[in-house]
N, C-alpha and C positions, 0 to 999 in steps of 0.2 A: 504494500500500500504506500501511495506518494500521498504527501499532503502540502499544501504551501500557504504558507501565512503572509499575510500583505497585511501592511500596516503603515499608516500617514504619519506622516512626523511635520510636526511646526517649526518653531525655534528651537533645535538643541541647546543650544548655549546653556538655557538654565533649567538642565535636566539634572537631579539627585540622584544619586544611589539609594535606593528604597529595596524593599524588601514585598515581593509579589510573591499570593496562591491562589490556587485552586483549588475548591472544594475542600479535600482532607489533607492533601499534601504537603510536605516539608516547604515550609518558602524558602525563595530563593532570591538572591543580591541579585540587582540588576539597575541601571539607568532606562532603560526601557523596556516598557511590558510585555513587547513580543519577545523578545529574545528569552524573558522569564517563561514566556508562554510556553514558550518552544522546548525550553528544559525541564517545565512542570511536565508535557505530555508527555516527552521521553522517560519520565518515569517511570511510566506504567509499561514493564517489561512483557507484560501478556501478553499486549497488540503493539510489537515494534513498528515503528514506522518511520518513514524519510522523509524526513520534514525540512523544507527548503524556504526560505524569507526572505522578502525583496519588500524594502521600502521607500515608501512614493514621497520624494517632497518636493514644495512648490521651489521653482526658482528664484524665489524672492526673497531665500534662505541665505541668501549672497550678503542680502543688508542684514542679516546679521552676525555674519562673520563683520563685516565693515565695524558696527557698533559696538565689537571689541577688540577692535583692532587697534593698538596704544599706536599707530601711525597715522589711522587714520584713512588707511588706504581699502579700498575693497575688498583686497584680497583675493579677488579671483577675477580672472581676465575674462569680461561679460561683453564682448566684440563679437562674441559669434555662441551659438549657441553649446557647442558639443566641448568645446573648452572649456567655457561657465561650468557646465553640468559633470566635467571630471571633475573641478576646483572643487566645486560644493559638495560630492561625495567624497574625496579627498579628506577636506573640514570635517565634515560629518563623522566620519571616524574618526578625525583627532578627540571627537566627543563621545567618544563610544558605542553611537549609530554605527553599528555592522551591518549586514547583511548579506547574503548570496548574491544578489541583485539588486539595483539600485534604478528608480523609474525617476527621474528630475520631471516636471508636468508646470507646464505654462501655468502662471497665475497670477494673483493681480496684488502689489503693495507698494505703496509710495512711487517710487519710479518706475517699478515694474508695468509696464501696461498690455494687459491683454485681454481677455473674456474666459468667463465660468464654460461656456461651451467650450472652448480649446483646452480646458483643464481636462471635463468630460470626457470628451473624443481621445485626447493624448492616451489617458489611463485606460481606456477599453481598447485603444489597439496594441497599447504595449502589455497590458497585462493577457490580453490574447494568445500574444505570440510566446509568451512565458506560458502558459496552459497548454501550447501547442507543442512546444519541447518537453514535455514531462512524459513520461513511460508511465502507467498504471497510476491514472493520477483519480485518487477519489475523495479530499478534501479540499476545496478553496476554504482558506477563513482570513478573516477581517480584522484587524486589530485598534479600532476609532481610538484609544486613550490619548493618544498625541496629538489627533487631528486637530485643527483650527475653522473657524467660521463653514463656508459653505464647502471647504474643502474635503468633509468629512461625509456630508450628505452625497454629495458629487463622485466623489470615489469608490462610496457604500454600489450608489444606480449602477456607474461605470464599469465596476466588476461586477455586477449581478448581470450587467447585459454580456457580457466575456464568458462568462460561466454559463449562461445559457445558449449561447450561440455556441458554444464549445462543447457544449453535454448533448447538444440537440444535431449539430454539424459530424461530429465524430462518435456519436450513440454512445453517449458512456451516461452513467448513473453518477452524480455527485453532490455530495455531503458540502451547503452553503453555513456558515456561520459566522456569525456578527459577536466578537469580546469587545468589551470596553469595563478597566479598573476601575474601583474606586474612589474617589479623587482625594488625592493629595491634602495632607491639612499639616498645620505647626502644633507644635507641640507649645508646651509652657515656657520654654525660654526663648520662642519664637523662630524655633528654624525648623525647616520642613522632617516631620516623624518621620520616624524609620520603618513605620507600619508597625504589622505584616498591613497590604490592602489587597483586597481581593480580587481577583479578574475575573468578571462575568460574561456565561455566556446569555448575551441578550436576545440572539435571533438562529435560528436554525432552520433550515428547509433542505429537503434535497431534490432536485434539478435532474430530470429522465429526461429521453428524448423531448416526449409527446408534452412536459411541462417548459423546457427551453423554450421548443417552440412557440408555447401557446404566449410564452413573457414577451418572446420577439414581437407577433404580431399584435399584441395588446397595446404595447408600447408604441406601434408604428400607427397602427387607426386613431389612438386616443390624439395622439398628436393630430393626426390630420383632421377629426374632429373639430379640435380647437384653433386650428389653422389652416387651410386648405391649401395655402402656398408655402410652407413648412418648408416640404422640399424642393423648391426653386430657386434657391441658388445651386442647385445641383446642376438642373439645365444652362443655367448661367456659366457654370465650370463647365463644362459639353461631358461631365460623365453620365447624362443619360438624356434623352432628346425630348421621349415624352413620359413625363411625371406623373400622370395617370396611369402608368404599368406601374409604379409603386404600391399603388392603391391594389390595381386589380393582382399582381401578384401575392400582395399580404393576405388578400382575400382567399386563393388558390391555396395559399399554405396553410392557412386558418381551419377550410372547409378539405384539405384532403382529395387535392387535383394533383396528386401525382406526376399522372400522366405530362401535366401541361409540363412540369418541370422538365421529365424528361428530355420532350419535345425541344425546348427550350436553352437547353447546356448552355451551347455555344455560346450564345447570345449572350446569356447569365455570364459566362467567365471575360465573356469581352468586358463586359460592363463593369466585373469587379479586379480588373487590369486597370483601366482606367481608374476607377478610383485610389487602386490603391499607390497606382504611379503619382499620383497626386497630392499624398499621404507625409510631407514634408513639411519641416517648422523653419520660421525664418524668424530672424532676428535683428533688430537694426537700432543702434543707440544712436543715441543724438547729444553733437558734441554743445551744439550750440543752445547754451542755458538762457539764453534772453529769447529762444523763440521757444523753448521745448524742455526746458528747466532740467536735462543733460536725464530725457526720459530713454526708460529700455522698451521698446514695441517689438511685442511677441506676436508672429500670427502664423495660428496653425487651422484646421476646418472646426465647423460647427459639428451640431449634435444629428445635425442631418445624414452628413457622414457615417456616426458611428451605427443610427439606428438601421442605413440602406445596408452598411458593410455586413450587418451580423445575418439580417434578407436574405441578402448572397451565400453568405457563408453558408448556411442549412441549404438554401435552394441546392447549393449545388453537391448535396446530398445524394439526392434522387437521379444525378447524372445516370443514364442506362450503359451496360455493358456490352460494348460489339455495338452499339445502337440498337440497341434489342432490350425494351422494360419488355420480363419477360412476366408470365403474371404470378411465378411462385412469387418472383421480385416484388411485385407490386402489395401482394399478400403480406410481406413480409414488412412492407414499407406500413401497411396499413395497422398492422398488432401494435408496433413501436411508434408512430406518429400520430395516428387517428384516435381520437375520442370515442367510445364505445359505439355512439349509435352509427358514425362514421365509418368506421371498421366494420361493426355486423351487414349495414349497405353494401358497401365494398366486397366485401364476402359472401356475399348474397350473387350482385352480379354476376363474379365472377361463375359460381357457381353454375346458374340455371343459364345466363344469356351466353357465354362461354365454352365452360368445362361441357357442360352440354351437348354442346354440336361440334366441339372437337372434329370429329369424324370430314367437318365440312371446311374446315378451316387448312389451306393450303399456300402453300409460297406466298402467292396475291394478295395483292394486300386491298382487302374487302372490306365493307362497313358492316358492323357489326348486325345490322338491320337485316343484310341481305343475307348473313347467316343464319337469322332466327327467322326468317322468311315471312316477317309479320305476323310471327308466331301470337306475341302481345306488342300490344300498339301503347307507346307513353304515354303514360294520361298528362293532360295537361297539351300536347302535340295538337287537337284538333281545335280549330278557329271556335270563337264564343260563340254556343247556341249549334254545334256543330255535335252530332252525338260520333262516339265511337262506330267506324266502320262507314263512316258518309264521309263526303268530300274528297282530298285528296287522297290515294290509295297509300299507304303506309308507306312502302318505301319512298314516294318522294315527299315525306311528312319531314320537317325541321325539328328545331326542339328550342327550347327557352330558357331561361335561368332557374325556375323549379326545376325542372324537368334533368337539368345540368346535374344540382346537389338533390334531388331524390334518388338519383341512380349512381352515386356516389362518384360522381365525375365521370362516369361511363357511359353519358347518352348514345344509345343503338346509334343516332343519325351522325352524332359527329367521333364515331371512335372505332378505327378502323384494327381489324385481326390479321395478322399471317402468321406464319409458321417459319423459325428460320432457327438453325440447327437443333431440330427437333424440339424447338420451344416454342409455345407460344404465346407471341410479342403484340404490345397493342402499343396505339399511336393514334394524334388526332391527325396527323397527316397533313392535308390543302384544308384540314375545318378545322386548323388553329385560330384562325382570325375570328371565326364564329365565336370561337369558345371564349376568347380571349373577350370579346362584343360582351359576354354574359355578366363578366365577373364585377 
């Protein structure tokens, strides 16, 4: 079992040696709570585990190295961003912030100038790509006691959307939890206790595929809800042309359209090339203090970014093998991603309009319709006041957006069957755009 504790740190500068536990535990010396975290859990020898710690501080950590600096000088060369950001993890260990990994994240104090969204975005693409390096990882946890103002809320969402798109994108099961200590107090001669204080744990959940998902697209509607132009600065940066496929694909992944993803890959991995080519922080101080009072301006993407990138990230999940979704595939997509009533549909389909007629199902690649030979006609397919079996004859009958998610993404009219190395593979084929029209 891997596990990795992330934890925000403010000012070290006036961090104490205290004394942190857990539950029944021996405490343990420490300047900061994760690292005690880290050595409380390894004590319990029953369930070893690899516990790995990277923590996140804002850049703006620079002004406090400056504020005790007896020169007076910065202290760290803040000319470019990736310099800054060795300095200050450098510093940071002269204060006894260690870690395995170290995440520096745009944010905003005195001269530092940048946006709460580039803090966001930073920490869910870097902590990402740290979730993506781990081998048998089934612990993220969180360690707020250091954090400061809105940095601590922000990094909490940022890794919750990391951990879901990462649970959901690479099917793994994972154990979320939120410590935060108990806060520091003085003692009677006025200088900070030595404790013991306690670290709690205040939040737990654990994150399966089918809950990743469902945080992804929860996150992405509510947004568009309250803003319908949310994501247009994306078409502004030309990573995607039209922003109502954000909408209708959140939809697709929400309701259990497999298929479309398949269909789709290409497209999906061009789109998250682009983005992530895009996925760079820039830095630029300003010498001149009469117009710009000698400010640092950080500019990295918004939150628009990190909510499309995680999209992608599961979409391209369902990528098909050979180009062939074959339907054990599909079957398989639908136990681990689909909602129950989602799933038993889907399984249903497959079952009677499909597995079925097998027999008739060959290389060609046929509409599902003309396999079942208007066996049953979709309800919902005939014109209003049109009873079943009048008007148009079933096979040139369309289908609608009921009709789309009662058959759990598998309308007879738009989703075509062949056969290709002995499997067989379904597609919407030339009624992508149809399907695509629904959602």
């Amino acid at each position: 079992m891997a596990t990795i504790i992330f934890a925000t740190i403010g000012d070290p500068t006036g961090y104490k040696v205290v004394e942190y536990f857990i539950q029944n535990k021996k405490p343990v010396s420490s300047k900061v709570s994760y690292l005690a975290l880290k050595e409380l859990l390894c004590q319990d020898t029953s369930q070893p585990q690899d516990i790995k710690t990277v923590a996140i501080i804002g850049i703006s950590t620079a002004d406090s190295f400056k504020r005790i600096s007896t020169t007076g000088n910065l202290g760290c060369n803040c000319d470019d961003y990736n310099s800054c950001s060795k300095c200050i993890i450098d510093k940071a260990k002269e204060f006894d912030v260690r870690a395995d990994e170290f995440i520096v994240a745009p944010n905003m104090y005195k001269n530092f100038k940048s946006k709460p969204d580039y803090y966001f975005t930073y920490v869910y693409y870097s902590t990402l790509k740290i979730l993506e390096n781990e081998e048998n990882l089934t612990g993220v946890y969180l360690d707020i006691t250091h954090g400061v103002n809105y940095m601590v809320d922000l990094a909490k969402e940022a890794l919750l959307l990391a951990t879901s798109a990462y649970a959901s994108g690479k099917e793994k099961s994972v154990t979320f939890k939120v410590y935060n200590s108990d806060p520091l107090f003085r003692d009677e001669t006025g200088q900070t206790s030595k404790g013991p204080y306690e670290i709690r744990e205040i939040e737990k959940r654990t994150i399966n595929p089918l809950l990743g998902l469902k945080h992804v697209t929860t996150q992405i509607l509510s947004r568009i809800s309250v803003d319908s132009n949310y994501f247009q600065n994306l078409r502004k940066d030309k990573v995607i042309n039209d922003i109502t496929k954000i909408t209708k694909s959140t939809n697709a992944l929400d309701n259990g359209l497999f298929v479309y993803f398949a269909d789709k890959s290409s497209e999906i991995q061009k789109i998250m090339e682009s983005l992530e080519s895009k996925m760079d922080i820039d830095m630029e101080k300003c010498s001149d203090s009469q117009k710009c009072d000698d400010e640092i301006r950080i500019e990295f993407k918004p939150g628009s970014y990190a909510l499309l990138h995680s999209l992608l990230y599961i979409a391209l999940r369902f990528k098909a093998k050979g180009n062939c979704l074959d339907i054990n595939m599909l079957k398989e997509f639908a136990e681990k991603y689909a909602d129950k009533v989602t799933r038993t549909i889907i399984e249903n389909e497959i079952d009677i309009s499909i597995e079925k007629h097998k027999d008739k199902i060959g290389k060609e690649k046929k509409l599902l319709r003309e396999i079942t030979k208007g066996e049953k006609i979709e309800r919902g397919s005939q014109r209003v006041g049109e009873k079943e079996g009048e008007g148009k004859s079933a096979e040139k009958r369309g289908f609608e957006k009921r009709i789309l998610y009662a058959h759990g993404g598998l309308p007879e009219a738009g989703t075509y069957v062949y056969e290709q190395d002995g499997k067989i593979c379904v597609t919407y084929g030339d009624k992508i755009d149809e399907i695509e029209n629904q959602l």
